[in-house]
N, C-alpha and C positions, 0 to 999 in steps of 0.2 A: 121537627115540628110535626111531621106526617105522624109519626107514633105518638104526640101527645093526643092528634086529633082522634087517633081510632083508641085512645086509651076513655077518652069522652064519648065517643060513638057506645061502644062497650059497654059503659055505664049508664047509658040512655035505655037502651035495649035490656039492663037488668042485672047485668053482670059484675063481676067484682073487679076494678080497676086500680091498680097502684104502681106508683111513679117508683122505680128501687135506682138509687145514687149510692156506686160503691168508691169511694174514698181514700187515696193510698195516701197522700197526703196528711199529717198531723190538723185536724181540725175538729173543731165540737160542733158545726154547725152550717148545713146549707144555704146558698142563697143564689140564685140564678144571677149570671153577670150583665145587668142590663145595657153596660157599655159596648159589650164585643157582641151581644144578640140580643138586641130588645125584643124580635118577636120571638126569638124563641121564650124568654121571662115574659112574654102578656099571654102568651099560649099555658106555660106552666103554670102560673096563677089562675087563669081559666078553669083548667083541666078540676085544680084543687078546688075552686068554687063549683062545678059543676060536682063532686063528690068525688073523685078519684084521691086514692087515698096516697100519701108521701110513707114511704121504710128509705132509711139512711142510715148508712155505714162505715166506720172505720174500717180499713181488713189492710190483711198484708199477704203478702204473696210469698209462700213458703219455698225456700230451696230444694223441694218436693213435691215442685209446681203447683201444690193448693193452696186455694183461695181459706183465708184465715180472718173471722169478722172478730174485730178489736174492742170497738163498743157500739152503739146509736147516735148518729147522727140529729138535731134537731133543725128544724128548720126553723131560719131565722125569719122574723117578721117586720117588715117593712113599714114604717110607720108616719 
């Protein structure tokens, strides 16, 4: 949560802020788990309503040790 809060700080002050979630996992879509960390999902949605922007990731980790982006991520919306 500390890094969501200076990711907001950041963005107050002018700067350009974005949350980046890399993925090894098979999935099309983000969502914070508000079972296991609710403040850490009221602090993420925060950040996003305060203007901090979301990039999300598919990737795989190459036998080459590099990091390999699969596709984008979206972020699912809560409704």
């Amino acid at each position: 949560m500390k890094h969501l809060k200076e990711l907001i700080e950041a963005k107050e002050r002018g700067y350009n802020a974005v949350i980046l979630i890399m993925a090894l996992r098979r999935c099309n879509y983000f969502l914070p788990n508000w079972e296991t960390d609710r403040a850490f999902s009221e602090m993420f949605y925060r950040a996003l309503e305060k203007g901090v922007d979301f990039k999300g990731f598919r990737i795989k980790l190459g036998e080459d040790g590099k990091v390999y982006l699969k596709s984008p991520l979206k972020l699912a919306v809560l409704r």
